[in-house]
N, C-alpha and C positions, 0 to 999 in steps of 0.2 A: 593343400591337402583336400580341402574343398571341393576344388575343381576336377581332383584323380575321385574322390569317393564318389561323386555325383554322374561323371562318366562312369566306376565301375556299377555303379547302379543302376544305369540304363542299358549297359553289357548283361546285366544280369538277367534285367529285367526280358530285354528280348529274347536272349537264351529261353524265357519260361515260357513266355510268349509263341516260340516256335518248335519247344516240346508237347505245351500246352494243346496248339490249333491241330494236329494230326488226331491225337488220341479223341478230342472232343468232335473233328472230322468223323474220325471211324464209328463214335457211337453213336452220329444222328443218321448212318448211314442204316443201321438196325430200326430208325424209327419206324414203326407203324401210320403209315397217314396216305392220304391223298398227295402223291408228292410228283403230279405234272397237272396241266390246265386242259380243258378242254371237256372234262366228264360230265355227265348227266347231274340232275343233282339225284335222281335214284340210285346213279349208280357209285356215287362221293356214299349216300348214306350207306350200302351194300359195306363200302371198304368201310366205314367209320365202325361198323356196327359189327364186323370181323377183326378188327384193330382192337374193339373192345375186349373182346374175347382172348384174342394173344397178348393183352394187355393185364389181364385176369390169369393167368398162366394158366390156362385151361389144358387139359391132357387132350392127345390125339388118341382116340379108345377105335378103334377095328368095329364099323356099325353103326359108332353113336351119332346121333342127331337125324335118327330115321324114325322117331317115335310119335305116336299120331297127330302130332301139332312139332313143329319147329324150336330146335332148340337141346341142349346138350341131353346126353343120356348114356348110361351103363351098357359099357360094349360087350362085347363077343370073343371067344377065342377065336383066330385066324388058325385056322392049322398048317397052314405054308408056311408061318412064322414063331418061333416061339419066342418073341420079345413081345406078343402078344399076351401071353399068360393072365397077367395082373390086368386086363382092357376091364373083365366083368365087374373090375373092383372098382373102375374110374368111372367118373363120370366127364362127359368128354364129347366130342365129333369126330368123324374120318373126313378124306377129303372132302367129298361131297354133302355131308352131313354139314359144314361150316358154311358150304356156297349155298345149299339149302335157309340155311338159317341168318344169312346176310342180306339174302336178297327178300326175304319174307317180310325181315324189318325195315329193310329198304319201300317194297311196295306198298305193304301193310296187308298182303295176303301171300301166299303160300304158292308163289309161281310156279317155284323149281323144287319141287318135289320128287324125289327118286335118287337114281345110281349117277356118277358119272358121266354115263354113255350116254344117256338119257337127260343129264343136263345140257351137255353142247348140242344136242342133234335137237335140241328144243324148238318148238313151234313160234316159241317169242323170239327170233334170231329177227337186230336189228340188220346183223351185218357177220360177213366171215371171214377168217384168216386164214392163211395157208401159214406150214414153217416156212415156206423158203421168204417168205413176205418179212419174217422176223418181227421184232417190235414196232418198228417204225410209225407204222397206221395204229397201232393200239392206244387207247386212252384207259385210266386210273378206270377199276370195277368190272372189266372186260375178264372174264375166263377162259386160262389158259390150261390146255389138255396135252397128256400121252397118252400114247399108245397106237391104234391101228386104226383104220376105218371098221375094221369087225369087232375089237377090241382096245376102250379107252378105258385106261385104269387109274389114271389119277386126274385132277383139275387140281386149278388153283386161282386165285382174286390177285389180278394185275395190280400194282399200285404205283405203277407207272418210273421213269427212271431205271427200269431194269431190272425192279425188285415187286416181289410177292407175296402175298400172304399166302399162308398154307397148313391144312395139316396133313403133315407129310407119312409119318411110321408111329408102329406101336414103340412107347419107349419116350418116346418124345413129348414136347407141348407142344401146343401150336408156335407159329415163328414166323420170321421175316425172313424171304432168303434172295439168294440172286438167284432170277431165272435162268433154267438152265436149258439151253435151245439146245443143244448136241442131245443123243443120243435119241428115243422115241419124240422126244417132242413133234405135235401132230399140227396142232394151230390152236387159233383162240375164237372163240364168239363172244359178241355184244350183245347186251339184252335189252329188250325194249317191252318195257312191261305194261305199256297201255293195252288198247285193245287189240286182239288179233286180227290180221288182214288174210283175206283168201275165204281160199275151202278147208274147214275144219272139221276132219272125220276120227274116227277111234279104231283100232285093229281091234283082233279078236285073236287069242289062242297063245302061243308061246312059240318060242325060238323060231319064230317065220323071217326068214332071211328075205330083205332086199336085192336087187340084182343090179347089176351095172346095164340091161338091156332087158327088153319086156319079152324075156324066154325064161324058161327054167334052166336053161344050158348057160348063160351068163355067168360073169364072175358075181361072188358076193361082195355083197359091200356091208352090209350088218345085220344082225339080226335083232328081234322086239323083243325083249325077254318077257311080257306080257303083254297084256291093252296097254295100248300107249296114243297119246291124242298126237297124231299128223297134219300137217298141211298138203294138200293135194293142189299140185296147179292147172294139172289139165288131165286127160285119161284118153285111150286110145286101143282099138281092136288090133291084137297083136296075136303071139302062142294060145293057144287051148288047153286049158293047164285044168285038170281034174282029180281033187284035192277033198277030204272029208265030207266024202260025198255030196259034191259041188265040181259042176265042170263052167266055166267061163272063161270066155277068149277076152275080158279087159282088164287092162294095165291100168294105174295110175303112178304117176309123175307126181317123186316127194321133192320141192326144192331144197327141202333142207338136208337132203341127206346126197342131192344127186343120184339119185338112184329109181329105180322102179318097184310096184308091188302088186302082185297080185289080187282084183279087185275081190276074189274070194276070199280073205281075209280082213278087206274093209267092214266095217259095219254099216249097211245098208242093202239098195237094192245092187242088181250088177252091174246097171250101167248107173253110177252113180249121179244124184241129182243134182240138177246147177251146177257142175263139174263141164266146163268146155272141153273139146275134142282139142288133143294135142295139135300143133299148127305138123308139116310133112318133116322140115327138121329139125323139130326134137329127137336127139338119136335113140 
Protein backbone atom coordinates (compact mmCIF):
# COMPACT_ATOMS: atom_id res chain seq x y z
CA UNK A 1 0.00 0.00 0.00
CA UNK A 2 2.89 1.99 0.42
CA UNK A 3 4.36 1.60 -2.70
CA UNK A 4 0.55 2.36 -4.68
CA UNK A 5 0.10 5.57 -2.38
CA UNK A 6 3.68 6.89 -2.88
CA UNK A 7 3.32 6.44 -6.75
CA UNK A 8 -0.22 7.82 -6.61
CA UNK A 9 1.36 10.92 -5.08
CA UNK A 10 3.92 11.44 -7.60
CA UNK A 11 0.94 10.99 -10.38
CA UNK A 12 -0.57 13.51 -8.57
CA UNK A 13 1.89 15.52 -8.01
CA UNK A 14 2.95 15.86 -11.74
CA UNK A 15 -0.55 16.30 -12.75
CA UNK A 16 -0.25 19.82 -10.56
CA UNK A 17 2.88 20.23 -11.75
CA UNK A 18 1.82 20.39 -15.49
CA UNK A 19 -1.65 22.39 -14.83
CA UNK A 20 0.45 24.48 -12.56
CA UNK A 21 3.55 25.56 -15.29
CA UNK A 22 0.94 26.80 -18.28
CA UNK A 23 -1.20 29.11 -16.09
CA UNK A 24 2.05 30.62 -14.20
CA UNK A 25 3.66 30.48 -18.06
CA UNK A 26 0.77 32.64 -19.30
CA UNK A 27 1.08 35.25 -16.45
CA UNK A 28 4.81 36.03 -16.67
CA UNK A 29 4.01 36.57 -20.14
CA UNK A 30 1.86 39.97 -18.99
CA UNK A 31 5.00 40.92 -17.01
CA UNK A 32 6.15 44.37 -17.48
CA UNK A 33 10.14 44.39 -17.79
CA UNK A 34 12.96 44.51 -19.82
CA UNK A 35 12.63 40.96 -21.24
CA UNK A 36 15.61 40.53 -24.17
CA UNK A 37 19.48 41.66 -23.80
CA UNK A 38 20.97 44.03 -25.69
CA UNK A 39 19.33 47.63 -24.49
CA UNK A 40 20.96 50.83 -23.55
CA UNK A 41 20.85 51.24 -20.03
CA UNK A 42 18.76 54.53 -20.93
CA UNK A 43 16.74 52.88 -22.53
CA UNK A 44 16.18 49.52 -19.78
CA UNK A 45 15.44 52.68 -17.42
CA UNK A 46 12.76 54.36 -20.10
CA UNK A 47 10.89 50.59 -20.05
CA UNK A 48 11.64 50.34 -16.11
CA UNK A 49 10.22 53.70 -15.46
CA UNK A 50 6.85 52.93 -17.99
CA UNK A 51 6.60 49.38 -16.29
CA UNK A 52 6.26 51.44 -13.07
CA UNK A 53 3.46 53.14 -14.20
CA UNK A 54 1.39 49.99 -15.67
CA UNK A 55 2.43 48.57 -12.51
CA UNK A 56 0.50 51.56 -10.57
CA UNK A 57 -2.56 50.81 -12.82
CA UNK A 58 -2.53 54.20 -14.07
CA UNK A 59 -5.62 55.14 -16.61
CA UNK A 60 -4.91 55.84 -20.30
CA UNK A 61 -6.79 59.62 -20.13
CA UNK A 62 -6.98 61.29 -24.15
CA UNK A 63 -3.86 64.30 -23.47
CA UNK A 64 -2.56 63.27 -20.24
CA UNK A 65 1.13 63.64 -19.70
CA UNK A 66 1.49 66.72 -22.00
CA UNK A 67 1.58 69.07 -18.90
CA UNK A 68 4.44 71.43 -18.45
CA UNK A 69 6.94 69.13 -16.94
CA UNK A 70 6.50 65.19 -17.58
CA UNK A 71 4.31 63.05 -16.02
CA UNK A 72 0.61 62.05 -15.50
CA UNK A 73 -2.20 64.59 -15.85
CA UNK A 74 -6.15 65.01 -16.16
CA UNK A 75 -7.18 64.30 -19.82
CA UNK A 76 -9.60 65.70 -22.33
CA UNK A 77 -12.53 64.66 -23.94
CA UNK A 78 -11.74 63.02 -27.47
CA UNK A 79 -14.73 63.75 -29.50
CA UNK A 80 -14.12 60.81 -32.06
CA UNK A 81 -14.56 58.63 -29.01
CA UNK A 82 -16.91 58.52 -26.49
CA UNK A 83 -15.31 56.06 -23.99
CA UNK A 84 -13.43 59.11 -23.64
CA UNK A 85 -15.96 60.80 -21.49
CA UNK A 86 -14.64 60.25 -17.76
CA UNK A 87 -10.49 61.07 -19.44
CA UNK A 88 -11.15 64.83 -17.44
CA UNK A 89 -11.73 62.90 -14.35
CA UNK A 90 -8.48 60.68 -14.54
CA UNK A 91 -5.54 61.23 -14.05
CA UNK A 92 -3.36 59.43 -16.46
CA UNK A 93 -1.19 59.48 -20.01
CA UNK A 94 -2.14 58.86 -23.77
CA UNK A 95 0.29 57.23 -25.91
CA UNK A 96 2.84 59.59 -26.16
CA UNK A 97 2.25 61.33 -23.06
CA UNK A 98 3.85 57.76 -21.23
CA UNK A 99 6.82 57.57 -23.95
CA UNK A 100 7.17 61.41 -22.97
CA UNK A 101 7.38 60.49 -19.37
CA UNK A 102 9.80 57.21 -19.68
CA UNK A 103 12.19 58.57 -21.36
CA UNK A 104 12.44 62.02 -19.28
CA UNK A 105 13.11 59.67 -16.31
CA UNK A 106 15.26 57.57 -18.35
CA UNK A 107 17.55 60.64 -19.32
CA UNK A 108 16.78 62.87 -16.56
CA UNK A 109 15.69 65.72 -18.88
CA UNK A 110 12.80 66.15 -21.10
CA UNK A 111 13.89 64.74 -24.53
CA UNK A 112 10.63 63.68 -26.11
CA UNK A 113 8.49 66.27 -25.63
CA UNK A 114 5.34 66.40 -27.89
CA UNK A 115 2.68 64.29 -30.06
CA UNK A 116 3.44 61.00 -31.42
CA UNK A 117 4.46 62.15 -34.85
CA UNK A 118 6.78 64.32 -33.33
CA UNK A 119 8.27 61.55 -31.16
CA UNK A 120 9.62 59.07 -33.92
CA UNK A 121 10.60 61.71 -36.63
CA UNK A 122 12.80 62.99 -33.52
CA UNK A 123 16.21 64.58 -34.00
CA UNK A 124 17.68 61.97 -31.37
CA UNK A 125 17.11 59.01 -33.70
CA UNK A 126 19.87 56.58 -32.99
CA UNK A 127 18.66 54.34 -35.64
CA UNK A 128 15.28 53.38 -37.80
CA UNK A 129 12.95 50.60 -38.63
CA UNK A 130 10.85 50.05 -41.41
CA UNK A 131 7.65 47.34 -40.80
CA UNK A 132 8.62 45.04 -43.30
CA UNK A 133 12.18 44.82 -41.16
CA UNK A 134 9.56 43.48 -38.24
CA UNK A 135 10.97 42.94 -34.79
CA UNK A 136 13.95 41.26 -35.50
CA UNK A 137 16.64 44.39 -35.17
CA UNK A 138 14.73 45.86 -32.31
CA UNK A 139 15.99 45.98 -28.69
CA UNK A 140 13.81 46.49 -25.17
CA UNK A 141 12.99 50.89 -25.07
CA UNK A 142 12.96 51.18 -28.82
CA UNK A 143 9.49 52.98 -30.10
CA UNK A 144 7.11 51.55 -31.97
CA UNK A 145 4.53 53.57 -34.31
CA UNK A 146 1.21 53.51 -36.51
CA UNK A 147 0.04 55.17 -38.91
CA UNK A 148 1.36 56.99 -41.98
CA UNK A 149 4.39 58.97 -43.03
CA UNK A 150 1.76 62.19 -42.82
CA UNK A 151 -0.02 60.72 -40.04
CA UNK A 152 1.39 58.63 -36.85
CA UNK A 153 -1.27 58.13 -34.36
CA UNK A 154 -0.21 55.98 -31.85
CA UNK A 155 3.53 54.75 -30.33
CA UNK A 156 4.32 52.42 -27.97
CA UNK A 157 7.84 51.20 -25.65
CA UNK A 158 9.08 47.81 -27.09
CA UNK A 159 9.92 45.47 -24.25
CA UNK A 160 11.29 43.18 -26.50
CA UNK A 161 10.06 39.30 -27.04
CA UNK A 162 7.19 40.56 -28.90
CA UNK A 163 5.60 42.54 -26.19
CA UNK A 164 4.93 46.25 -25.39
CA UNK A 165 4.05 48.59 -23.13
CA UNK A 166 1.37 51.06 -24.08
CA UNK A 167 -1.40 53.21 -23.41
CA UNK A 168 -3.43 52.26 -25.74
CA UNK A 169 -7.69 53.83 -25.48
CA UNK A 170 -9.74 55.83 -23.34
CA UNK A 171 -11.31 53.19 -20.95
CA UNK A 172 -8.36 51.38 -20.32
CA UNK A 173 -5.06 51.37 -18.02
CA UNK A 174 -1.94 51.32 -19.29
CA UNK A 175 -0.88 47.33 -20.26
CA UNK A 176 1.45 44.96 -21.65
CA UNK A 177 0.31 43.83 -25.05
CA UNK A 178 1.56 41.74 -27.98
CA UNK A 179 2.78 43.74 -30.72
CA UNK A 180 0.73 44.04 -33.30
CA UNK A 181 2.62 44.32 -36.75
CA UNK A 182 -0.59 43.90 -39.17
CA UNK A 183 -2.59 46.45 -39.91
CA UNK A 184 -1.04 50.46 -39.82
CA UNK A 185 1.96 49.51 -38.09
CA UNK A 186 4.60 51.91 -39.72
CA UNK A 187 8.05 50.98 -37.86
CA UNK A 188 10.06 51.72 -34.75
CA UNK A 189 13.04 54.25 -33.76
CA UNK A 190 15.64 54.07 -31.17
CA UNK A 191 16.69 56.83 -29.06
CA UNK A 192 19.89 58.03 -28.30
CA UNK A 193 19.77 60.72 -25.81
CA UNK A 194 23.30 61.95 -25.69
CA UNK A 195 24.30 64.88 -27.57
CA UNK A 196 22.82 65.62 -30.89
CA UNK A 197 24.99 65.04 -34.05
CA UNK A 198 24.66 67.30 -37.41
CA UNK A 199 22.83 70.51 -38.19
CA UNK A 200 20.44 71.55 -35.60
CA UNK A 201 17.78 74.11 -36.96
CA UNK A 202 13.89 74.93 -35.75
CA UNK A 203 10.91 75.57 -38.51
CA UNK A 204 8.70 78.23 -38.11
CA UNK A 205 4.80 78.51 -38.73
CA UNK A 206 2.32 75.48 -38.80
CA UNK A 207 1.20 72.60 -40.90
CA UNK A 208 4.38 73.24 -43.47
CA UNK A 209 4.44 69.88 -45.34
CA UNK A 210 7.70 68.22 -46.12
CA UNK A 211 8.05 66.90 -49.65
CA UNK A 212 9.47 63.56 -51.13
CA UNK A 213 11.60 66.06 -53.71
CA UNK A 214 12.88 69.83 -53.41
CA UNK A 215 9.71 71.08 -55.51
CA UNK A 216 6.40 72.00 -54.23
CA UNK A 217 4.78 69.62 -56.91
CA UNK A 218 6.31 66.56 -54.71
CA UNK A 219 4.55 63.94 -52.92
CA UNK A 220 4.07 64.85 -49.10
CA UNK A 221 5.64 63.13 -46.65
CA UNK A 222 4.48 65.14 -43.35
CA UNK A 223 3.75 67.95 -42.12
CA UNK A 224 5.27 70.21 -38.71
CA UNK A 225 2.20 70.95 -36.84
CA UNK A 226 4.41 73.92 -35.17
CA UNK A 227 8.27 74.82 -34.53
CA UNK A 228 9.73 71.79 -34.39
CA UNK A 229 13.85 71.27 -33.89
CA UNK A 230 15.15 69.41 -37.25
CA UNK A 231 18.26 67.80 -38.26
CA UNK A 232 19.28 69.19 -41.61
CA UNK A 233 22.22 67.17 -43.51
CA UNK A 234 22.97 68.94 -46.40
CA UNK A 235 20.82 71.97 -48.53
CA UNK A 236 20.74 72.51 -52.16
CA UNK A 237 19.38 75.22 -54.95
CA UNK A 238 16.40 73.49 -56.38
CA UNK A 239 12.35 75.02 -57.09
CA UNK A 240 11.77 78.78 -56.33
CA UNK A 241 9.21 78.51 -53.95
CA UNK A 242 7.57 82.06 -52.83
CA UNK A 243 5.73 81.58 -49.62
CA UNK A 244 4.76 84.39 -46.79
CA UNK A 245 6.28 86.77 -48.44
CA UNK A 246 9.73 85.13 -48.93
CA UNK A 247 10.76 83.79 -52.24
CA UNK A 248 14.01 81.29 -52.05
CA UNK A 249 15.21 78.63 -54.34
CA UNK A 250 17.00 76.36 -51.20
CA UNK A 251 15.97 73.06 -50.16
CA UNK A 252 17.17 71.28 -47.08
CA UNK A 253 17.56 67.54 -46.56
CA UNK A 254 15.83 66.16 -43.30
CA UNK A 255 17.47 62.69 -42.67
CA UNK A 256 15.09 61.93 -40.35
CA UNK A 257 12.33 62.20 -42.02
CA UNK A 258 13.76 61.43 -45.71
CA UNK A 259 12.35 64.06 -46.98
CA UNK A 260 12.94 67.72 -48.09
CA UNK A 261 11.86 71.38 -46.85
CA UNK A 262 11.73 74.48 -47.73
CA UNK A 263 14.68 76.66 -46.54
CA UNK A 264 11.79 79.52 -46.17
CA UNK A 265 10.45 78.04 -43.21
CA UNK A 266 13.83 77.16 -41.51
CA UNK A 267 14.73 79.60 -38.97
CA UNK A 268 17.56 81.42 -40.16
CA UNK A 269 19.34 82.97 -42.98
CA UNK A 270 18.50 81.37 -46.81
CA UNK A 271 21.19 79.85 -47.47
CA UNK A 272 21.65 78.20 -44.19
CA UNK A 273 24.89 78.33 -42.20
CA UNK A 274 27.55 75.47 -41.92
CA UNK A 275 24.86 73.42 -43.73
CA UNK A 276 27.07 71.73 -46.68
CA UNK A 277 25.63 71.69 -50.26
CA UNK A 278 23.87 68.38 -51.09
CA UNK A 279 26.48 65.92 -52.85
CA UNK A 280 24.51 65.61 -57.10
CA UNK A 281 22.89 62.26 -55.86
CA UNK A 282 20.88 63.11 -53.30
CA UNK A 283 17.58 62.70 -54.97
Amino acid sequence: MRRRSSLLATVVGLLAFLLWAPASSAAADDTCSVRAPGASATAERAVAAACAQVAADVWYTWGGGHGPRPGPTYGQVDPTDPASEHDPERLGFDCSGLVRYAYAEAAGSDILDGVASAQFYTHRAAGRFTAAQGLGPLLPGDLLVWGTSQHVHHIAIYLGAGKMAEARQSGTKLMVSDVRLGGDYYGAVRIDPGPVTGHVFRTWGSGVWTKAQPSTKAARVYAFPGPTAIRVECQKHAEKVTSDGYTNDAWSYLPDYGAWVTNIYVQGPEWLDGVPTCSPDKP
